[in-house]
ROFI-737654 format. One record per residue (C-alpha): residue number from 1; residue in one letter; x, y, z. Coordinates in pm, 1 decimal, padded with zeros to 6 digits. Layout:
! ROFI-737654
<atom paba="NUM" lumba="A" X="X" Y="Y" Z="Z"/>
...
END
This chain:
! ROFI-737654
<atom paba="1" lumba="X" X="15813.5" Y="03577.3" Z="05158.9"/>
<atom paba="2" lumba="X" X="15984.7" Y="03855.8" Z="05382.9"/>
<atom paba="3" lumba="X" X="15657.8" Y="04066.5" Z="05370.7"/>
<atom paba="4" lumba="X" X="15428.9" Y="03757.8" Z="05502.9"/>
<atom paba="5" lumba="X" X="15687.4" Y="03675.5" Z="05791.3"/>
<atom paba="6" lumba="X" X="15676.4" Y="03996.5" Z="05865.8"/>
<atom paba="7" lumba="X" X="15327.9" Y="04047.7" Z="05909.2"/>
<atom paba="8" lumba="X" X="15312.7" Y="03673.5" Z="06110.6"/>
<atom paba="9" lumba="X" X="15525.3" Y="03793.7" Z="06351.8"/>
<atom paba="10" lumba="X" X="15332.9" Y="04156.1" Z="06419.4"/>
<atom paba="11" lumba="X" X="14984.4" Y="03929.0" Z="06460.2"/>
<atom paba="12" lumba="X" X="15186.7" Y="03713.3" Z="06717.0"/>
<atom paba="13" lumba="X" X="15303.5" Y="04049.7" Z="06945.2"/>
<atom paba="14" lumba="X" X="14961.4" Y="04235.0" Z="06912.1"/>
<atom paba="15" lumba="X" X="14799.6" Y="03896.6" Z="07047.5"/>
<atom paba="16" lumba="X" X="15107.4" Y="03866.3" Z="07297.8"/>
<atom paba="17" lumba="X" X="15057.8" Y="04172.5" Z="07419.1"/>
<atom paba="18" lumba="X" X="14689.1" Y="04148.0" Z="07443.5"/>
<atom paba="19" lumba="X" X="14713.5" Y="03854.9" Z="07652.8"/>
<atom paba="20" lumba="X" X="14995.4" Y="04016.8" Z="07910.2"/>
<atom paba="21" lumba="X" X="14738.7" Y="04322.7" Z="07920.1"/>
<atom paba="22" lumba="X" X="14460.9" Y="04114.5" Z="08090.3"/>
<atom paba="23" lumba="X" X="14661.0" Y="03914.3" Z="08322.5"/>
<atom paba="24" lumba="X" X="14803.6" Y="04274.9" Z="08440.7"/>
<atom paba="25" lumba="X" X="14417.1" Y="04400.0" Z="08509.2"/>
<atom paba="26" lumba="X" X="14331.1" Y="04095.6" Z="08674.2"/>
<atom paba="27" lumba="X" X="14635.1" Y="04081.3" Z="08895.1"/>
<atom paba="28" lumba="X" X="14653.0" Y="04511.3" Z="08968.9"/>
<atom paba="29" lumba="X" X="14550.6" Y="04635.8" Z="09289.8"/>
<atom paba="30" lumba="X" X="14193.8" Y="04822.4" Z="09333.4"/>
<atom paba="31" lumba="X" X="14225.3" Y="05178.3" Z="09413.8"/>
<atom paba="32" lumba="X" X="14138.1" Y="05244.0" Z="09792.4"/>
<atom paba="33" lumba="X" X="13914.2" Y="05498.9" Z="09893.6"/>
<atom paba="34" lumba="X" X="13975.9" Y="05829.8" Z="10020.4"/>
<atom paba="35" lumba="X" X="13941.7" Y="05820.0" Z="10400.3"/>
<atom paba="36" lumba="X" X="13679.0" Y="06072.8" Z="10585.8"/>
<atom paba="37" lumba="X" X="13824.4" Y="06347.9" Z="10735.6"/>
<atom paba="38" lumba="X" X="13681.2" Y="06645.3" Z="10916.8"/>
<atom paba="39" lumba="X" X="13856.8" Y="06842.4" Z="10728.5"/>
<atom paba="40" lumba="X" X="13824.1" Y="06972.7" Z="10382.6"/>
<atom paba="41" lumba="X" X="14176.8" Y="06921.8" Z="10206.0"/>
<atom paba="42" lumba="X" X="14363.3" Y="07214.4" Z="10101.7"/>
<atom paba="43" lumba="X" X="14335.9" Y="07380.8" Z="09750.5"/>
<atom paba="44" lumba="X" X="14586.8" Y="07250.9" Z="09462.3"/>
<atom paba="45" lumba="X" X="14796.6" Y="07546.2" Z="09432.5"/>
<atom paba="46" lumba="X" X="15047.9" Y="07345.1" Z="09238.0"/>
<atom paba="47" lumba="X" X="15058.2" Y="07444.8" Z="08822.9"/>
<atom paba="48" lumba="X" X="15034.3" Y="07171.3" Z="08562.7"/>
<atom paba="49" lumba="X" X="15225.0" Y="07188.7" Z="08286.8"/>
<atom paba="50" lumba="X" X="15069.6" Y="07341.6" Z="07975.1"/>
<atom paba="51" lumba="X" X="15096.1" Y="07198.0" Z="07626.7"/>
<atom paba="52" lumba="X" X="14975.7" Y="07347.8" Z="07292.8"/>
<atom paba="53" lumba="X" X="15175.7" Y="07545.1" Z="07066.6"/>
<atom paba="54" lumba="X" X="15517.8" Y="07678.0" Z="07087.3"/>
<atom paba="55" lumba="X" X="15662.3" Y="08034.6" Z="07192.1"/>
<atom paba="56" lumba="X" X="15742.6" Y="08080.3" Z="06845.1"/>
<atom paba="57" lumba="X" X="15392.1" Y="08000.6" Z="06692.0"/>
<atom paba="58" lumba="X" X="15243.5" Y="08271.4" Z="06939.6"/>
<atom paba="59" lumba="X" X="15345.4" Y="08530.5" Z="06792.4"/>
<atom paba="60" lumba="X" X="15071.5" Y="08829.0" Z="06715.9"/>
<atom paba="61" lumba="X" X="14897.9" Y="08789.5" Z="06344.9"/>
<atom paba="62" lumba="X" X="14799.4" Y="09093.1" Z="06160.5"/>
<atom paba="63" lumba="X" X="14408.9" Y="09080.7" Z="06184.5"/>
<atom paba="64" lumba="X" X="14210.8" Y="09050.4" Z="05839.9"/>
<atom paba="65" lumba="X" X="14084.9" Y="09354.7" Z="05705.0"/>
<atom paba="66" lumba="X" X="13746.6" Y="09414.3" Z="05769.7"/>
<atom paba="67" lumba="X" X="13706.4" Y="09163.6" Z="06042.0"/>
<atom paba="68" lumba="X" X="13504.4" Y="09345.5" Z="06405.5"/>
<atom paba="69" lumba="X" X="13682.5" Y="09275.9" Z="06710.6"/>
<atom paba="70" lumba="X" X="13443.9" Y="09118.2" Z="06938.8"/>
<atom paba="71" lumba="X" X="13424.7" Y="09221.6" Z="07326.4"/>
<atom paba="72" lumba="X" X="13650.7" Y="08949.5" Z="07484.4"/>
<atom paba="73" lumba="X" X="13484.0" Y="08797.8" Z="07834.4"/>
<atom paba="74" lumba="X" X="13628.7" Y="08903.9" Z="08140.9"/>
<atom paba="75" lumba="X" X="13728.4" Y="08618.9" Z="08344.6"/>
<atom paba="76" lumba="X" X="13822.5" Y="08676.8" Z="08713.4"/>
<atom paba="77" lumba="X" X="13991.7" Y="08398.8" Z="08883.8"/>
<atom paba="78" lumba="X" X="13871.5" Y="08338.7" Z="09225.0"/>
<atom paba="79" lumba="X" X="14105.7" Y="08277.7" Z="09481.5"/>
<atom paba="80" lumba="X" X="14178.9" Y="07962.0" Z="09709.5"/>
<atom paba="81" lumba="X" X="13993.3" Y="08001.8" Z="10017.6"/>
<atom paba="82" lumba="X" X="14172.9" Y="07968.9" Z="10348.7"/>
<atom paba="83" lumba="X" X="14188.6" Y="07661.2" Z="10521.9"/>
<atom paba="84" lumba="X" X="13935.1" Y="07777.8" Z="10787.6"/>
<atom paba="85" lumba="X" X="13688.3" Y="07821.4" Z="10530.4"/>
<atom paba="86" lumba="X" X="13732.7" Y="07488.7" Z="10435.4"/>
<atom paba="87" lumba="X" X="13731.9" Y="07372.9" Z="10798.8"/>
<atom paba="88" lumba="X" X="13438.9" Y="07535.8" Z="10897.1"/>
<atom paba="89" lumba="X" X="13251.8" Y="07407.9" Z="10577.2"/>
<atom paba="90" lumba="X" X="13326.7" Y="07044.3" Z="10643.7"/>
<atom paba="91" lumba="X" X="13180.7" Y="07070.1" Z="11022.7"/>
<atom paba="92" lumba="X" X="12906.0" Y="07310.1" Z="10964.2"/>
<atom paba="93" lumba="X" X="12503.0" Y="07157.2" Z="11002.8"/>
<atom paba="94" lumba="X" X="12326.6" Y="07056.7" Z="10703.7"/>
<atom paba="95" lumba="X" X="12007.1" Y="07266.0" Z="10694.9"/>
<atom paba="96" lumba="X" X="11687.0" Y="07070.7" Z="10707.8"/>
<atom paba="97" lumba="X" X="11396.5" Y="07052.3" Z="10507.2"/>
<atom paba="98" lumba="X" X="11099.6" Y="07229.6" Z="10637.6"/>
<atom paba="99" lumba="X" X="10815.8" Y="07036.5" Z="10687.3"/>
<atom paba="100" lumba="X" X="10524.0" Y="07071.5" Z="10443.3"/>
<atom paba="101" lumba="X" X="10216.9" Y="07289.7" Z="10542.3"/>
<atom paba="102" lumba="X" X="10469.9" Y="07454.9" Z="10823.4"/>
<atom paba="103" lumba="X" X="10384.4" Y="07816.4" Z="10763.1"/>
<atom paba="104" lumba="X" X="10633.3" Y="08097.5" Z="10739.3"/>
<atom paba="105" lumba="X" X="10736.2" Y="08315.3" Z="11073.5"/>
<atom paba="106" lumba="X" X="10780.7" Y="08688.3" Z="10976.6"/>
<atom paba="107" lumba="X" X="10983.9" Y="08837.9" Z="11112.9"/>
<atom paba="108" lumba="X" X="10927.9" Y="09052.5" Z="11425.6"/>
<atom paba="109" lumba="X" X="10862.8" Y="09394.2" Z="11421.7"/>
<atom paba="110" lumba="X" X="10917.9" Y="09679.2" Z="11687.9"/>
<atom paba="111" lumba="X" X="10601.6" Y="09831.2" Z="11705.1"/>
<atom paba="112" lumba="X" X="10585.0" Y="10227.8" Z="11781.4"/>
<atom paba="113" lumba="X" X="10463.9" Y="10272.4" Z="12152.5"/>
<atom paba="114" lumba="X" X="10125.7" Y="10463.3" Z="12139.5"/>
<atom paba="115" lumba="X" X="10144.9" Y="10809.9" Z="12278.8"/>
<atom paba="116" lumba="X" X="09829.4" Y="10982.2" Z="12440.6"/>
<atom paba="117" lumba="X" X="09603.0" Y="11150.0" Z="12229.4"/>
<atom paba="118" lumba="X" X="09663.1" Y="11510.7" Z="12345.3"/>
<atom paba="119" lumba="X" X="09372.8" Y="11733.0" Z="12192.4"/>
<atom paba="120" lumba="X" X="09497.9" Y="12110.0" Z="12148.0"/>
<atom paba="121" lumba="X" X="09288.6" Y="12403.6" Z="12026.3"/>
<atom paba="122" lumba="X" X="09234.8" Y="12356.9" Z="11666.7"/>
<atom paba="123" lumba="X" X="09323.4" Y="11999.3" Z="11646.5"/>
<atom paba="124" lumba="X" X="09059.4" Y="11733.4" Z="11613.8"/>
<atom paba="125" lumba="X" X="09061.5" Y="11379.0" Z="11822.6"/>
<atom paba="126" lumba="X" X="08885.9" Y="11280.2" Z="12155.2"/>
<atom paba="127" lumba="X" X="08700.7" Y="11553.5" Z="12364.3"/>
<atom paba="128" lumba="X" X="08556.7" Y="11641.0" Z="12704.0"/>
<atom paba="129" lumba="X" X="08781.0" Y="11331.3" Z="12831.8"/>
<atom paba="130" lumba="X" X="08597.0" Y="11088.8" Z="12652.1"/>
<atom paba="131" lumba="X" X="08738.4" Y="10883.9" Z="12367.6"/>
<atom paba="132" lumba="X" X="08399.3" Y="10820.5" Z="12182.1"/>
<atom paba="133" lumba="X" X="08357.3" Y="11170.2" Z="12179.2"/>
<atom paba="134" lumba="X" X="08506.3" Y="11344.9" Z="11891.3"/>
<atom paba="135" lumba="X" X="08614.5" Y="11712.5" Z="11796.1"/>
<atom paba="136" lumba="X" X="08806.5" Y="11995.9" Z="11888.4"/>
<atom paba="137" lumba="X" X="08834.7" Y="12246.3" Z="12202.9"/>
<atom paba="138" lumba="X" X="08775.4" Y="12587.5" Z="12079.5"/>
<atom paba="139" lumba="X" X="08857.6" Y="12903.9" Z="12264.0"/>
<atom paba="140" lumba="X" X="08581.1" Y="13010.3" Z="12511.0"/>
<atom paba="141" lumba="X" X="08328.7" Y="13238.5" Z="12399.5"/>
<atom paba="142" lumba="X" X="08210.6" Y="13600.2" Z="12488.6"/>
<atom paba="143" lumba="X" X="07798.3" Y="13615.7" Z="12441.9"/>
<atom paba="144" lumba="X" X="07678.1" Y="13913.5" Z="12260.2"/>
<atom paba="145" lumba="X" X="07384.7" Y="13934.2" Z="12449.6"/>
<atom paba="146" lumba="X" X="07363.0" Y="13937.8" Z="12848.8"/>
<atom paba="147" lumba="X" X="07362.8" Y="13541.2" Z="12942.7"/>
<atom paba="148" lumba="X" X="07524.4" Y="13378.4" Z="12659.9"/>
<atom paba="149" lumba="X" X="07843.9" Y="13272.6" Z="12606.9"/>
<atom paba="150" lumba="X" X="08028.5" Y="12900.8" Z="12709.1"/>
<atom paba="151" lumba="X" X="08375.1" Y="12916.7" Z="12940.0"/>
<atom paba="152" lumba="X" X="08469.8" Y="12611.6" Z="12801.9"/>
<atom paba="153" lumba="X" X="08351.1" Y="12478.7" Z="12481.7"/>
<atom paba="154" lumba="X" X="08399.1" Y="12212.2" Z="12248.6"/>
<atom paba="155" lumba="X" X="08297.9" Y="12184.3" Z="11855.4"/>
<atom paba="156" lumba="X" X="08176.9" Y="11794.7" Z="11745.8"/>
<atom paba="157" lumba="X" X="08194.7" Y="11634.5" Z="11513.2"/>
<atom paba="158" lumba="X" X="08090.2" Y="11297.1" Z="11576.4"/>
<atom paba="159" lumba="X" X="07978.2" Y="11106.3" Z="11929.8"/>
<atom paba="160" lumba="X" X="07962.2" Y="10687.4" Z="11945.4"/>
<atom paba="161" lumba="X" X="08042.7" Y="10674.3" Z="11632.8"/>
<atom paba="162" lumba="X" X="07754.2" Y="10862.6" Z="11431.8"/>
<atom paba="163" lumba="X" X="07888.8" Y="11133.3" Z="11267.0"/>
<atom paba="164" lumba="X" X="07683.2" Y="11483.0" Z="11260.9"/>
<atom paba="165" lumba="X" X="07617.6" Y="11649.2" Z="10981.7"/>
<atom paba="166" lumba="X" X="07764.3" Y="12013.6" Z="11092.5"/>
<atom paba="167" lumba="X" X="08035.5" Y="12052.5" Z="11376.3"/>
<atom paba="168" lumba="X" X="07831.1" Y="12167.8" Z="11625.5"/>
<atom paba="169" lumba="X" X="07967.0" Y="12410.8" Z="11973.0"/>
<atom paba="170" lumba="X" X="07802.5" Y="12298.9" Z="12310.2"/>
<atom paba="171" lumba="X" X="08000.1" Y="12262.2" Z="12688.3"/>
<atom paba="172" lumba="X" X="08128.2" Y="11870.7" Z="12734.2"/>
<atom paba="173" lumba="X" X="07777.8" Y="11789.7" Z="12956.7"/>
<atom paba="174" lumba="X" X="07570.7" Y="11793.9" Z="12660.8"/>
<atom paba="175" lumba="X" X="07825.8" Y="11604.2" Z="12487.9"/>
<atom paba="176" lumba="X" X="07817.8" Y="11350.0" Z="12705.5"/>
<atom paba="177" lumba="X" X="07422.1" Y="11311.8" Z="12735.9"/>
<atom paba="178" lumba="X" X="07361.7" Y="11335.1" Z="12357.3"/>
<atom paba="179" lumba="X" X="07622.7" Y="11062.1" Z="12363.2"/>
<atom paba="180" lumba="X" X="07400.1" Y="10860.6" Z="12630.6"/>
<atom paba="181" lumba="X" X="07080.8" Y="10916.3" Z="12408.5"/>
<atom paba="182" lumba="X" X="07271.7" Y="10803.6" Z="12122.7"/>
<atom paba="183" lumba="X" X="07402.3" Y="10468.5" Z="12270.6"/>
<atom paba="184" lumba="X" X="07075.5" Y="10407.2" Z="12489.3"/>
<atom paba="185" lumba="X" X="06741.1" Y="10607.5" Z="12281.2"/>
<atom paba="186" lumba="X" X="06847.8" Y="10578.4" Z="11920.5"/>
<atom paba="187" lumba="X" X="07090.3" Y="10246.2" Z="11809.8"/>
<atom paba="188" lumba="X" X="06862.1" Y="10033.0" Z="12029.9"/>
<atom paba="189" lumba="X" X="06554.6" Y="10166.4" Z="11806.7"/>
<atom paba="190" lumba="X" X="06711.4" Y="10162.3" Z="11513.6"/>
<atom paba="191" lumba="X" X="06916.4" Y="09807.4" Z="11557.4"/>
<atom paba="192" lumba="X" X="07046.7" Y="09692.9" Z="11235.1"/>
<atom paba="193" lumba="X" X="06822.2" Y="09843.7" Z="11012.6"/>
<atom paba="194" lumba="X" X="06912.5" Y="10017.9" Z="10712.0"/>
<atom paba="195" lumba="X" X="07286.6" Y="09931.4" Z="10807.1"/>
<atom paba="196" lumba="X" X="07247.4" Y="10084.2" Z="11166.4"/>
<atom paba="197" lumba="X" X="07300.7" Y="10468.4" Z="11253.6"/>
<atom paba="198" lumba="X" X="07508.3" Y="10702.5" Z="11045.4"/>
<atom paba="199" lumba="X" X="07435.2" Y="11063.8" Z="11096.7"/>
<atom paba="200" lumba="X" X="07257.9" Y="11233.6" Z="11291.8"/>
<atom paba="201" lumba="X" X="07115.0" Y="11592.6" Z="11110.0"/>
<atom paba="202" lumba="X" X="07187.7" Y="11957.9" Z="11337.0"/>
<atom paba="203" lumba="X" X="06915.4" Y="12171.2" Z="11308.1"/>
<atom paba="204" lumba="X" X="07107.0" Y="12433.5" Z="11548.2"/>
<atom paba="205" lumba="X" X="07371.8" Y="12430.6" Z="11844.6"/>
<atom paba="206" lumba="X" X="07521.0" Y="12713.4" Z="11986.9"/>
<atom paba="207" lumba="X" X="07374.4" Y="13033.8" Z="11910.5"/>
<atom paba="208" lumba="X" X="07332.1" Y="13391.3" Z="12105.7"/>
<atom paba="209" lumba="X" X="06941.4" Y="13435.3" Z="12064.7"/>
<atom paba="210" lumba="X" X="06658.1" Y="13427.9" Z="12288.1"/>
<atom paba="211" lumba="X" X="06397.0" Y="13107.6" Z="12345.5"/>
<atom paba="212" lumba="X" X="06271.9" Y="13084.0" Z="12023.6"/>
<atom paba="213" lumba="X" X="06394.8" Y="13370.3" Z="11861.2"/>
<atom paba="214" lumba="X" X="06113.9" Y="13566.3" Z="12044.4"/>
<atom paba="215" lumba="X" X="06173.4" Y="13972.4" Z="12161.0"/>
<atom paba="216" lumba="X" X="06189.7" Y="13975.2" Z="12511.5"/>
<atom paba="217" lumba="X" X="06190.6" Y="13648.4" Z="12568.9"/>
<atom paba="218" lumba="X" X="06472.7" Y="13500.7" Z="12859.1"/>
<atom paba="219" lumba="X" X="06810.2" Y="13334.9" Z="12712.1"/>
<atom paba="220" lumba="X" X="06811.2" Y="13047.1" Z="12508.8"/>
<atom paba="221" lumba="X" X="06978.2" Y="12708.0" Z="12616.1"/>
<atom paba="222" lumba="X" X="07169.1" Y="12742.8" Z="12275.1"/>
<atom paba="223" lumba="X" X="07319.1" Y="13091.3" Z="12364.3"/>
<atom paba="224" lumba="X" X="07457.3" Y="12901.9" Z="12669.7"/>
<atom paba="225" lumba="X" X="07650.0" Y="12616.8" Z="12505.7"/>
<atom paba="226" lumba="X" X="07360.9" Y="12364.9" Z="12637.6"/>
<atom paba="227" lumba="X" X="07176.9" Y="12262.1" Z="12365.3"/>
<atom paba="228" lumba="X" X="07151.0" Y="12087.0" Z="12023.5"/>
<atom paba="229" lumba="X" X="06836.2" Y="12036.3" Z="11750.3"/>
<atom paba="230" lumba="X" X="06794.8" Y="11725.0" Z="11577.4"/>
<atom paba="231" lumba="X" X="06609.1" Y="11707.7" Z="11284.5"/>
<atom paba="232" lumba="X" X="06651.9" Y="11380.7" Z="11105.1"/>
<atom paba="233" lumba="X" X="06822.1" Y="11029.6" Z="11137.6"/>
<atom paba="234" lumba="X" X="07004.7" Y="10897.1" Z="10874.0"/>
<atom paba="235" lumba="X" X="07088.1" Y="10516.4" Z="10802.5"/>
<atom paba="236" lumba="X" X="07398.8" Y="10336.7" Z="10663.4"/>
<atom paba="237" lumba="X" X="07229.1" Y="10262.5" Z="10331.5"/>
<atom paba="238" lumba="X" X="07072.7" Y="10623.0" Z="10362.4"/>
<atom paba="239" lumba="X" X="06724.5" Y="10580.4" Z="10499.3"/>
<atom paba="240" lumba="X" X="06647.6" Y="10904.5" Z="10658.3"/>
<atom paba="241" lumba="X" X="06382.2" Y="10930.2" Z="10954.1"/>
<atom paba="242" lumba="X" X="06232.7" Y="11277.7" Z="10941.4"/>
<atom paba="243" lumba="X" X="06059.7" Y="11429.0" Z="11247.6"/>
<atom paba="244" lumba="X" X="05899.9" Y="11683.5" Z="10985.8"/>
<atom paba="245" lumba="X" X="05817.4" Y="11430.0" Z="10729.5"/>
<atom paba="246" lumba="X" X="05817.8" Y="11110.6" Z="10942.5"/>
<atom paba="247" lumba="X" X="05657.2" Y="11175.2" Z="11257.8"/>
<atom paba="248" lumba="X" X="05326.9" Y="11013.1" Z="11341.1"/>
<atom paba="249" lumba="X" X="05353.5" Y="10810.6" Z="11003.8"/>
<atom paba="250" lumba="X" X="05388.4" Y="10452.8" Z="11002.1"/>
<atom paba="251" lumba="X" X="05701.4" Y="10257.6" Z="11127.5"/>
<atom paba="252" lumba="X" X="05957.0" Y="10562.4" Z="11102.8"/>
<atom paba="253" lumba="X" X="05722.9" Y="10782.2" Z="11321.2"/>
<atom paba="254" lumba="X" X="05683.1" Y="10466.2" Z="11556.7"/>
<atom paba="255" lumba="X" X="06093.7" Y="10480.4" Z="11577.8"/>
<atom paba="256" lumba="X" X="06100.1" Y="10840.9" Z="11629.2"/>
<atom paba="257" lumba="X" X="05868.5" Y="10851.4" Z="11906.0"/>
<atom paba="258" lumba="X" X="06075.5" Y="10598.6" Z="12081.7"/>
<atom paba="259" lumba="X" X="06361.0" Y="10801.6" Z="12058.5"/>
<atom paba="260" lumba="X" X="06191.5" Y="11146.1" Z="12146.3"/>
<atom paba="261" lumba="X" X="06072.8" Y="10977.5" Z="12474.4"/>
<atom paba="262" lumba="X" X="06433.0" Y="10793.5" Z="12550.0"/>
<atom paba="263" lumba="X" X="06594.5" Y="11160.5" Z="12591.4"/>
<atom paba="264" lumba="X" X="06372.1" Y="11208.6" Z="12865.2"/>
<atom paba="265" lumba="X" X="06616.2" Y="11131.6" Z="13144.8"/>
<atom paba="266" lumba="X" X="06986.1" Y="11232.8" Z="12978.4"/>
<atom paba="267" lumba="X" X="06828.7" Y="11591.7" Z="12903.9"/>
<atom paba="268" lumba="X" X="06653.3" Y="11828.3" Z="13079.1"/>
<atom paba="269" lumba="X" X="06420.0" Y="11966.3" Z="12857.7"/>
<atom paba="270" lumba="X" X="06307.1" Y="11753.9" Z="12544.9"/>
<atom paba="271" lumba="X" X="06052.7" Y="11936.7" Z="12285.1"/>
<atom paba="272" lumba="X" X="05904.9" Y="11769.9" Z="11978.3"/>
<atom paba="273" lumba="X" X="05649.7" Y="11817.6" Z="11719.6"/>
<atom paba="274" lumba="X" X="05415.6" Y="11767.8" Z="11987.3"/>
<atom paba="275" lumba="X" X="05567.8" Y="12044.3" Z="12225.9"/>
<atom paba="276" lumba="X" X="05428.8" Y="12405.0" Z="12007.2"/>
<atom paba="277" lumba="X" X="05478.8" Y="12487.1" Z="11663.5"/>
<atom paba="278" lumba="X" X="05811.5" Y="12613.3" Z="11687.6"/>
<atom paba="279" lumba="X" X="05920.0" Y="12238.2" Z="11697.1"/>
<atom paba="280" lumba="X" X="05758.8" Y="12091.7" Z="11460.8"/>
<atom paba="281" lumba="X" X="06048.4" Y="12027.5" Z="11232.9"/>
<atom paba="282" lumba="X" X="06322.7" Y="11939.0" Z="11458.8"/>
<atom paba="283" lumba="X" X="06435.0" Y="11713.7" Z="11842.6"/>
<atom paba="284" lumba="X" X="06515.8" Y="12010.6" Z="12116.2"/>
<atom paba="285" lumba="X" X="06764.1" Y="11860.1" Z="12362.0"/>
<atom paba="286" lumba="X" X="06902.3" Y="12078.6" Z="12644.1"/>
<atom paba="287" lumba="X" X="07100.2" Y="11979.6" Z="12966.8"/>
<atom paba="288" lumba="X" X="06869.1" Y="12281.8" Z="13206.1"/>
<atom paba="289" lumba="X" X="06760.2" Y="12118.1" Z="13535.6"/>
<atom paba="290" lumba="X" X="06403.2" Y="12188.6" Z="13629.9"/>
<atom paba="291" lumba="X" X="06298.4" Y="12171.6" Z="14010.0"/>
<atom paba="292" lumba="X" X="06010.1" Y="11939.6" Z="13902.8"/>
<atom paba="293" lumba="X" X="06217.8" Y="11755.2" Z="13739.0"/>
<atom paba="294" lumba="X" X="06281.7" Y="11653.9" Z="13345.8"/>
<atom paba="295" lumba="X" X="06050.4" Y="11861.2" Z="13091.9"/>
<atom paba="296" lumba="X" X="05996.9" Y="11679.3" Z="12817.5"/>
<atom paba="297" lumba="X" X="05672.0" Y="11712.3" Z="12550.1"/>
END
C-alpha cells in the first residue's frame, strides 16, 4: 500500500512540474539581439574552468611494453589580436566580385630603354648608316696591286632583308645601290612567289685582280671595293633563278631579264650573259660613273 502511494505521489510532481515548466517558457523573456557596432569586440581572455579528472588521477602510467610512441601534433596557440586589428577589420571594404568576361590587367612592366645600335669593328648590326643594311665595318684595306684597296669598307651580310650567301667586302655606296636594286629590280619581279626573296648567291666581291682576270688589263671594280657578282636568286620555299641555267628560258629567264635591266640606273656598269662570255654565269654590278652615262649590256 506504501509502495503504490508512493509511486502516486512521484506521477503527481513529474506532471506538476511539467506543467510549471511550460508556463515558465511561455512567460520568459526572448533574448535580444546583439546591437551593431563598428567595432569588433575584444577577445575573451578570461579562462573557464576545466573539469575532467583529478590531480591525483594524472599521475604518469608506466607505458606497456612494446607499445611505439607516436609523434604527438604540435599545436601553437595563436594569440589575441590587438584591438586595432579588430577595428580595422570591422570598417575595412568588402571586396567585390569581378564582373564576368572582365579580363585580367597584368601588371606593368618597366621596359629597358633602347640604346643605339653602335656597330664596332668586328661586331655585326646596321652598316653604312643604314638600318636595313646589315654587317660589320672591317679595317680598311691596303691593295696588293697599284689601284686596289677600299679606305673604308664594310663586310655584308644581308641588305632589305635578303640574306647573301657569303659576307661579301664593298665601300657603303654599293651597299646602298644593291640595296635599291633589291627593293626596286628584284622583290617587285619576284612578288610573292615561291615565298618572296631569300638569298641572293655572290659570285665575287672584293678582290685585287684586274678586269676579268686578264694580264695587262686596267683595275677591276672589285679590287676597288665597288662591285659585287650575282649569280642566282633564291626563293623562300627554295626556287632558285639561275642566270647560267635560267636565262633566256621560260618564266625564270623572263624574271631575270627584268631584273638585269632594273640595275640599270642604281649601278654604273651592269654586264650579263648577254655582255661577253666572261659573264655568262653571273649579274656584274659596279657603282663606276661613265661620262655617257650608265653601261649596262
Amino acid at each position: 500500500m506504501r509502495a503504490a502511494t508512493a509511486t502516486f505521489c512521484t506521477l503527481i510532481c513529474v506532471l506538476a512540474g511539467s506543467e510549471m515548466a511550460r508556463a515558465g517558457y511561455q512567460t520568459s523573456t526572448l533574448p535580444r539581439a546583439r546591437p551593431v557596432t563598428d567595432s569588433a569586440p575584444a577577445p575573451v581572455t578570461r579562462w573557464l574552468p576545466v573539469f575532467g579528472p583529478s590531480a591525483s588521477d594524472m599521475r604518469p602510467r608506466a607505458r606497456p611494453r612494446g607499445v611505439v610512441e607516436a609523434a604527438r601534433p604540435v599545436v601553437t596557440q595563436r594569440a589575441p589580436l590587438p584591438m586595432a586589428a579588430y577595428a580595422a577589420i570591422a570598417v575595412s571594404p568588402v571586396p567585390r566580385a569581378r564582373p564576368r568576361g572582365a579580363a585580367t590587367v597584368q601588371p606593368a612592366t618597366y621596359a629597358q630603354r633602347p640604346q643605339p645600335t653602335v656597330t664596332a669593328r668586328g661586331q655585326h648590326g646596321p652598316v653604312c648608316g643604314d638600318s636595313n643594311i646589315r654587317g660589320r665595318k672591317v679595317s680598311p684595306i691596303a691593295g696588293r696591286l697599284r689601284g686596289c684597296g677600299v679606305d673604308n669598307p664594310v663586310e655584308v651580310t644581308q641588305v632589305a632583308g635578303v640574306q647573301l650567301s657569303q659576307p661579301s667586302v664593298m665601300d657603303c655606296k654599293t651597299a646602298k645601290a644593291l640595296k635599291k636594286w633589291i627593293n626596286d629590280g628584284v622583290k617587285p619581279v619576284v612578288g610573292r612567289k615561291g615565298g618572296g626573296v631569300a638569298v641572293l648567291s655572290v659570285a665575287a666581291h672584293y678582290s685585287c685582280r684586274t678586269r676579268n682576270n686578264q694580264a695587262g688589263a686596267k683595275i677591276s671594280e672589285h679590287g676597288k671595293g665597288k662591285a659585287i657578282d650575282i649569280s642566282a636568286i633564291t626563293l623562300s620555299n627554295g626556287t632558285r633563278l639561275s642566270v647560267l641555267n635560267d636565262w633566256g628560258k621560260g618564266a625564270k629567264g623572263k624574271m631575270l631579264r627584268k631584273m638585269h635591266k632594273k640595275a640599270c640606273g642604281p649601278f654604273g656598269t651592269v654586264l650579263g650573259p648577254k655582255a661577253d662570255r666572261f659573264h655568262k654565269d653571273h649579274f656584274h654590278f659596279d657603282t663606276a660613273r661613265h661620262r655617257s652615262g650608265p653601261y649596262c649590256r
